[in-house]
N, C-alpha and C positions, 0 to 999 in steps of 0.2 A: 680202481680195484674191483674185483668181480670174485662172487661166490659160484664156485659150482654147482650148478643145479644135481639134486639129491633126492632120494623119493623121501617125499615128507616134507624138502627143505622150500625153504624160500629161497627166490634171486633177488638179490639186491644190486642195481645196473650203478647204482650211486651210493653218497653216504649223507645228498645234501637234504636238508629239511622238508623237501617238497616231493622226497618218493615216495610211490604208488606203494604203499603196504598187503594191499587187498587185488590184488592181482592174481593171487591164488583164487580158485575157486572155493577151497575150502576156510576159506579165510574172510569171510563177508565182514562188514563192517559200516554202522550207520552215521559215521564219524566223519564228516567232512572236512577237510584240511583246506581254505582258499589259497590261492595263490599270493607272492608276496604284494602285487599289484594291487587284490581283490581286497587284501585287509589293510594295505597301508592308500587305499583311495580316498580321498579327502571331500569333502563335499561342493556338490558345485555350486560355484561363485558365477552370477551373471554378469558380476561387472568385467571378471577376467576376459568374460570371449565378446565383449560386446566392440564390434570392428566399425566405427561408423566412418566415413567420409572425410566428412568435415566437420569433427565434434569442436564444441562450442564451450570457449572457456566457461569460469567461473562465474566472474563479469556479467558476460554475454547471456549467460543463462540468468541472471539476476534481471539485465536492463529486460529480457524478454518476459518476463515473468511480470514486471513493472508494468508492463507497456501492455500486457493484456489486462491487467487487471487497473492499472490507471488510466482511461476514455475518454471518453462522453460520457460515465458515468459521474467520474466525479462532481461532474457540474450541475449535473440533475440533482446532488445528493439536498439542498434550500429545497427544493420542489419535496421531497421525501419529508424534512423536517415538518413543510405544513400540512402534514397529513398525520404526521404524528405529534406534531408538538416541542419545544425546547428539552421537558424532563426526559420523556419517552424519546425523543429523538436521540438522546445524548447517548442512554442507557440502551435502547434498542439498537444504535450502529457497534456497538463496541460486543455487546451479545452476539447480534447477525454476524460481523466479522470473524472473531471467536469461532464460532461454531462452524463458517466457511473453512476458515483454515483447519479445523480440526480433521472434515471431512475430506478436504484436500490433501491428509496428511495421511488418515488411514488409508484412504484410494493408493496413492504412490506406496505404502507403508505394503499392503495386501498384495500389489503391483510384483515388487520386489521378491518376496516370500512365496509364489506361484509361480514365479521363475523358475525357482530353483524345483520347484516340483515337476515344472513341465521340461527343465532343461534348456530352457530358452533365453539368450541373453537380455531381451527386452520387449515386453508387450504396450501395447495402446492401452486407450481405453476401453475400447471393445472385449478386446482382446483379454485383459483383466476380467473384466467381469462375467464371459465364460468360462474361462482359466479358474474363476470362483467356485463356481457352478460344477465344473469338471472333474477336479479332485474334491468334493466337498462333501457332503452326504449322500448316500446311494441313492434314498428315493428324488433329491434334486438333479441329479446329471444328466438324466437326458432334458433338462430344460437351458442345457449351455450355450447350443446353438442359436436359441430363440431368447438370451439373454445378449449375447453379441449382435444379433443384428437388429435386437430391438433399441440396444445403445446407438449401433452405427448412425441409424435412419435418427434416431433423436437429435443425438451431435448434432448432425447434417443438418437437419430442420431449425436448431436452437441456435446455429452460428448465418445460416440463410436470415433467419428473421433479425439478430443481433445485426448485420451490414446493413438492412435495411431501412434499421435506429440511424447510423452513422451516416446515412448516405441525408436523411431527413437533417441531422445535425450541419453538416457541410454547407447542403444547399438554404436551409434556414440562414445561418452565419452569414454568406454571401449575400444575401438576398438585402441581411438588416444593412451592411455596410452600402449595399450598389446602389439601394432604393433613393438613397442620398445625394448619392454624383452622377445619378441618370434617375433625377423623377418622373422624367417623362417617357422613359422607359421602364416602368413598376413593372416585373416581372411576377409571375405567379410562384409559388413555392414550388408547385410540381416541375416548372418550367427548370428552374436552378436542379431539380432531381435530375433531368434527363441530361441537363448541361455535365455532371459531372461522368456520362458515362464514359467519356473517347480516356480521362484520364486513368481512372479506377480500369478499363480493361487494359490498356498497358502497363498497371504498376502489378496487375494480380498475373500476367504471364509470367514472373520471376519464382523459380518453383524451391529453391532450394533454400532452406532455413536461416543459413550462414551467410547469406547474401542478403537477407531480410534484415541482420543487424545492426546496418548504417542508415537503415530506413526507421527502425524501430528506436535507435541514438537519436537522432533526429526531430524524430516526433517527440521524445519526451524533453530535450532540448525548449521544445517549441510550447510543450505544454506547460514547462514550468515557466518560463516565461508569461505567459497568457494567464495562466493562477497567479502570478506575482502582480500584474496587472490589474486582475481580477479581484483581488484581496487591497489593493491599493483602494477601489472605489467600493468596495465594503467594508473597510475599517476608516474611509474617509468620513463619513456622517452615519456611526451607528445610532440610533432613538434607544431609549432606554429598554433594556430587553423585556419589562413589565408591561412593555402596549402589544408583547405577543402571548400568543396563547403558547400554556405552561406542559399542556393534556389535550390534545387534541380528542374529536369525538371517534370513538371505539369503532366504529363503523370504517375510519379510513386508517384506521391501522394498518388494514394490512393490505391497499398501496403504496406503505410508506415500506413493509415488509420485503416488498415484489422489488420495489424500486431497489430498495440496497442491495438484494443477492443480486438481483441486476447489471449492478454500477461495480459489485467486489467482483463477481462468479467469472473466475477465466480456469475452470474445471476442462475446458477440451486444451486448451494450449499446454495445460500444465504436461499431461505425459509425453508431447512429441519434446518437449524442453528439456524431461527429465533422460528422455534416454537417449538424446544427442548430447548431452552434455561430456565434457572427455574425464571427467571427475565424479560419475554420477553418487559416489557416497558422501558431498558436499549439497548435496541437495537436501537432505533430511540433516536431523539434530539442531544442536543450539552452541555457536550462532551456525544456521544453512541457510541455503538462497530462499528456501521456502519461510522462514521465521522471520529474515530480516527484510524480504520484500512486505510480505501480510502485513507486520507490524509499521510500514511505512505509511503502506495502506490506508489501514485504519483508520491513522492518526490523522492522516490529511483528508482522507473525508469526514473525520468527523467535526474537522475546523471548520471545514468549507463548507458544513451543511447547516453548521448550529449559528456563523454568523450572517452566514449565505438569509437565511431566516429572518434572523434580525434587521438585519439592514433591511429587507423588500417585503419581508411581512407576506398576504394570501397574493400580492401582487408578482412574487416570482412564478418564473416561466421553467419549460421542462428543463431547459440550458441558461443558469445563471447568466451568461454572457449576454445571450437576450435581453436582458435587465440591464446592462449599461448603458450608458446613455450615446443616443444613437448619431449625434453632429459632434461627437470629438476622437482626434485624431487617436488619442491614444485608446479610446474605447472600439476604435473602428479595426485598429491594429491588432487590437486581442479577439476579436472577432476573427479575422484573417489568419491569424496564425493558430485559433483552436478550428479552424475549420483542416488546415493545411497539416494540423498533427493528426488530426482522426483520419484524414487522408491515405497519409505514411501507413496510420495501423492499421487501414481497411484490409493491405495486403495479408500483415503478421495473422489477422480473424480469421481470412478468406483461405491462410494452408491449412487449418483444420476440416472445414466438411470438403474442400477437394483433394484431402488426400485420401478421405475416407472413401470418398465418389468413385477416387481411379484406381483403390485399392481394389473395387467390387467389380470392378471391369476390366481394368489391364490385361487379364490374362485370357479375355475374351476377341481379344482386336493385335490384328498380326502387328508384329514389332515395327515393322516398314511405318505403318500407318499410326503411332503410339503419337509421335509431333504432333502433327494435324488433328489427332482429337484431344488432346490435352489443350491447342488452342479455341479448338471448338468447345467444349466442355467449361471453360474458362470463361469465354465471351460470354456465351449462353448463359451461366450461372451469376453473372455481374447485371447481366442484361435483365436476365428476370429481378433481383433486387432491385434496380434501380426502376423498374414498374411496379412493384409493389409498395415500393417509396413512397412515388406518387400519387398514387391510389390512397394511401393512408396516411397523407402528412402529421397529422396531431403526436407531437411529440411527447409528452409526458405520457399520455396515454398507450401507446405505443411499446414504451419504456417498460413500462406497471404490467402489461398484457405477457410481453415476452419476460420477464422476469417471474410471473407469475406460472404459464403453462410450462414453460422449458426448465429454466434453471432453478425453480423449486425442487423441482423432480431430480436432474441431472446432478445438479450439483448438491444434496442434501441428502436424500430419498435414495437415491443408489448406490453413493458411497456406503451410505449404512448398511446398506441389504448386502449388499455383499462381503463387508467386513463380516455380518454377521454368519452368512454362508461358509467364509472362509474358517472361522472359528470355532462353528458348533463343534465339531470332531475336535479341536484341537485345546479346547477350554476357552470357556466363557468367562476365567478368571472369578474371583470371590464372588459368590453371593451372585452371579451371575450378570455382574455389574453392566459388563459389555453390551450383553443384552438389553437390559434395561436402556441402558444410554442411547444407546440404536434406537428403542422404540419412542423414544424420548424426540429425538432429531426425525424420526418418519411422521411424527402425529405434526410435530413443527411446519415441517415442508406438503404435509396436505392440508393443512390451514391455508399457507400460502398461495399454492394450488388452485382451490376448490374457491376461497374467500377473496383472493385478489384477481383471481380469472371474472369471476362474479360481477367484482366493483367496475374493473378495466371494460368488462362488455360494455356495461351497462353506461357507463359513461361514453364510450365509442357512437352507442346504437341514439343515447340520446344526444348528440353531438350532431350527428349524421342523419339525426330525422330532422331537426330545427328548420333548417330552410325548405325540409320537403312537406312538412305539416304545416307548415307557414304557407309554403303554395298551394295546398289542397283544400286548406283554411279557406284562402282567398278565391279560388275556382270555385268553392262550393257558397260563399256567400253570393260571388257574381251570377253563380246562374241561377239562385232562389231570387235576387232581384231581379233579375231579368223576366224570371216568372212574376214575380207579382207585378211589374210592369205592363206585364203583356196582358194578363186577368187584367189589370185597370183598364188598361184600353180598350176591353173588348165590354 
């Protein structure tokens, strides 16, 4: 139906809700009418557009989530206790865990919620914490840039040093079983470092996540087994828990600190997990993969560490396993098969800093030629761990170092910064709780930091000078007698 245009009148071309009223020049109007699209638009959802590949059941996101946060860590966790003591041991791993997962939850929590800001169905970890920065308070945004790739290069550096624990763990293991059935072949520890490179670069060319999850079954297979073992010869002859000490001295607290974010902190795995997942809104809440792995966690290192302690006393070593006795079969078997699971996980570690590596360069290096340096890049990157292995064999120490400079910061320190970031605009909730809490967990994680970077040097540099001051000792006594030899005879 159509009105006649008229002097004065209006035309009306429709009758439906959406016609132009101010079409007249004389007729202005500052009343904007959306279309029916523009007001019945719904908000976006990143799980809806999130398209992956090969996403990764429920399960599979749980045994991965396991598998980076149960290691070599768990077995270091006796080595942790004597540095803090039975009381503070008990109460400080269930604190430390606690406060891991919390961080881990706001990270993912903040992850999700800048999604939808950016419009994007899934970010990293980097990637979050510019995404923080970016929509976050005006005077912070131009520091978004320089907050992503100062995550990137950390990851990278904090997962490089973490293989290099593992690769020390494997070839120690090896080393305690071989020394037995070829004593007259005692190999060196470095020597067992370099032996394991031909396999770790063939297991780390497998690039894709979902192919990693019969590797990462496997290994926790192998590890519970090896704990079952493990826990057989320390509940075999516990002494009574009164011949340990109850408080260790305050000074090694916090190697005992370093060590557990250490053994729990799998803060790089967690987002490639979370947003390959084909379910990713089962990963958060209660029960989710994130609640019910943590609290597996926990629990099992805090048995393994408080009787791990008991049983071996200041005698345990950085890897419990160490500590069992070294001519029996079944002690030699749990050795082999914790060497052979950290194996399996060297791979699950080693997709975190290469995919950040080939993320920063992919688009640098023509497609033809993408194969060939992702083999290059692979080799290379296994190659140099397995020399910086050797170069630093002393395991606990080792342990305490990289827990201490890396994933204090990474996994503690950053999640809060940037919850915080993310927040300020948005409410800081009562009393500005949030806040508090944040500065609560950043003053924690530079104790960690600053106090167990401190203790691990220092124990490193006095480690590493014994035999060389021991020779300089002995040069400098030989050639004061030599001199007064010579003055006698002359």
């Amino acid at each position: 139906m159509r009105l006649e245009e008229k002097k004065g009148s209006i035309v009306l071309d429709n009758f439906n809700s959406t016609a132009n009223l101010a079409t007249n020049p004389g007729f202005q109007s500052t009343l904007s009418l959306g279309s029916k699209e523009v007001i019945n638009e719904k908000a976006y959802n990143p799980f809806e557009h999130r398209k992956v590949e090969h996403p990764n059941s429920t399960i599979g996101s749980l045994v991965h989530l396991l598998k980076s946060s149960l290691g070599s860590g768990i077995l270091a966790m006796p080595a942790a206790f004597k540095n803090a003591g039975l009381i503070i041991g008990g109460i400080g791993t269930f604190v430390v865990g606690f406060i891991c997962t919390h961080c881990v939850y706001i990270l993912v929590k903040t992850s999700q919620e800048v999604c939808v800001d950016a419009k994007k169905p899934s970010m990293g970890f980097a990637e979050t914490c510019g995404a923080a920065f970016e929509f976050g308070p005006k005077p912070l945004r131009p520091w978004a840039n320089f907050a992503r790739t100062f995550v990137d290069y950390a990851l990278t550096c904090t997962y490089l040093a973490a293989l290099c624990v593992y690769i020390v763990f494997i070839a120690e293991n090896f080393k305690e079983v071989l020394d037995v059935y070829a004593p007259e072949y005692k190999l060196s520890v470095e020597t067992y470092c370099a032996l394991t490179l031909v396999p770790l670069v063939l297991i780390c060319q497998i690039r894709n996540l979902k192919w990693l999850v019969p590797f990462s079954a496997i290994a926790n297979v192998l590890l519970v087994i090896c704990f079952a073992i493990t826990m057989y010869y320390i509940f075999g002859d516990l002494p009574n828990p009164a011949e340990r000490e109850m408080v260790a001295s305050f000074t090694q607290w916090p190697l005992f600190m370093s060590t557990v974010i250490f053994a729990m902190e799998g803060i790089g795995v967690v987002m490639p997990v979370e947003n390959e997942m084909a379910k990713p809104e089962q990963f958060l809440g209660c029960p989710g993969v994130l609640n019910v792995a943590m609290t597996i966690v926990i629990g099992l290192y805090g048995v393994v560490g408080f009787f791990g302690y008991i049983r071996f006393g200041d005698d345990v070593r950085g890897s419990v396993t160490l500590n069992l006795p070294q001519d029996e079969l079944l002690a030699q078997s749990a050795k082999i098969l914790m060497a052979l699971a950290i194996l399996f996980t060297y791979s699950l570690q080693f997709y975190v800093p290469m995919e950040m590596i080939w993320r920063q360069i992919h688009h640098k290096i023509s497609v033809k030629y993408h194969n060939i340096t992702q083999i290059s890049i692979r080799t290379a990157a296994v190659v140099g761990s397995v020399a910086l292995a050797a170069a630093f064999p002393d395991l606990e120490l080792f342990i305490s170092l990289c827990g201490a400079i890396f994933l204090s910061s990474l996994g503690l320190l950053i999640p809060a910064v940037v919850e915080t970031v993310h927040k300020w605009d948005r409410g800081l909730g009562h009393f500005n709780w949030i806040l508090w809490k944040n500065c609560l967990i950043g003053i924690m994680s530079l104790v960690a930091l600053f106090a167990g970077s401190y203790v691990s040097i220092t124990g490193i540099i006095e480690k590493f000078n014994e035999p060389v001051l021991e020779k300089l000792l002995n040069g400098t006594l030989s050639r004061v007698n030599e001199t007064l030899v010579s003055s006698l005879e002359n």
